[in-house]
C-alpha positions, 0 to 999 in steps of 0.5 A: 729066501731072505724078506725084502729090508728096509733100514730103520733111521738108526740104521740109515748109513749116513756117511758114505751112504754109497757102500752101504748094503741092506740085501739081508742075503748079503748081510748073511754072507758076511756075518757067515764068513765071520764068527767073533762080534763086538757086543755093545751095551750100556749099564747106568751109563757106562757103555760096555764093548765086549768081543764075543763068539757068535752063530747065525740060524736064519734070521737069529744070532746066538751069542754065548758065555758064562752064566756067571757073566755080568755082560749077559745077566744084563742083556738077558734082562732086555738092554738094547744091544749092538752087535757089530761085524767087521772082516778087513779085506785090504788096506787102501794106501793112496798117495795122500794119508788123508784119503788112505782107507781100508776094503772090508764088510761089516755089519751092525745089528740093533735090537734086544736080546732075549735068553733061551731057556728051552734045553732043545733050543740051547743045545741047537744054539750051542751046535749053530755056534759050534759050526759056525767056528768050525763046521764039522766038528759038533758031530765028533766032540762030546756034547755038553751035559747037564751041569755044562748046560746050567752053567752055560748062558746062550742069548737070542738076538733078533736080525731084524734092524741092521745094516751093512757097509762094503768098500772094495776096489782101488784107493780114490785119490783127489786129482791134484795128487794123481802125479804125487811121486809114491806107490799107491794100491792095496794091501790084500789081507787074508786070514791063513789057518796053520798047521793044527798042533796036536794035544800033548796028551792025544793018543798017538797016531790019532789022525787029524780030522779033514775039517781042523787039517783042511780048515777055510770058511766062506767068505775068506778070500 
């Protein structure tokens, strides 16, 4: 069971206050249905936001790349990080623009990373964002060897100071515009998997596994 949490004054939402969400299992709900962030830094003043891959192991987010990697060389070296989430759900059309919005759940993450030099430790991290991205098939693929190991960076984040905002249900116009003749409703928007589209160089008639032909995440709507 996730340890009760109470928001730091950083992590305090301020505006809205009434969507935000400190329950650690439903800030765990989002970052699982999830697996791109946003990962924001700062190197002698000029502020980095990089989209990266992550996966979650209880109450830890490894984040991954290149050790080559300018962005985790730096953080490896103990620069504060943000680490933000965000899964649109619908969009919010009101009957004024002003008061238009968006259903979603996201997620900001503080703290400082650390790099995982353990190989036991790097290869579990490499599996947890391995099934994070799609369940399933760590098991089937080659794992990495020891020249991949090397070249491979894996970063350690703490969930410990984090908060969450969610925003369901209806737009919320003011009174004044509730006889404005147009539409008004939301917009439900919902993440599809296609058809998986075999290698050119795959030997024929090798079958599609269930978790690439069958592909969801919880958490999808």
């Amino acid at each position: 069971m996730a340890e009760p949490y109470t928001p730091s004054a950083r992590t305090r939402v301020v505006r809205e206050p009434q969507l935000a969400v400190y329950d650690r299992a439903q800030v765990y709900e989002i970052l699982d249905a999830g697996f791109v962030c946003y990962l924001g830094f700062s190197v002698a003043g000029q502020p980095y936001v990089i989209p990266t891959s992550y996966g979650r192991a209880g109450d830890v987010l490894y984040i991954h790349g290149s050790a080559a990697s300018r962005m985790l060389r730096r953080l490896s070296e103990g620069l504060p990080v943000c680490v933000s989430v965000a899964l649109v759900d619908g969009l919010v059309l009101a009957r004024s623009v002003f008061n238009h919005s968006m259903n979603y759940r996201s997620v900001m993450i503080l703290g400082t990373a650390r790099i995982v030099v353990n190989e036991e430790e790097k290869l579990r991290a490499l599996e947890v964002l391995s099934e994070q991205i799609i369940p399933g098939r760590w098991a089937e693929a080659r794992r990495p060897n020891a020249r991949e190991l090397s070249a491979t960076f894996v970063l350690s984040v703490p969930i410990q100071e984090f908060s969450a905002k969610v925003r369901t249900g209806p737009p919320i116009d003011d009174e004044e515009d509730g006889s404005f003749p147009v539409w008004a409703g939301v917009v439900p928007l919902k993440t599809i998997a296609g058809e998986p589209i075999p290698d050119p160089y795959l030997d024929e008639g090798e079958a599609v596994p269930n978790y690439a032909k069958s592909y969801s995440r919880k958490g999808w709507p």
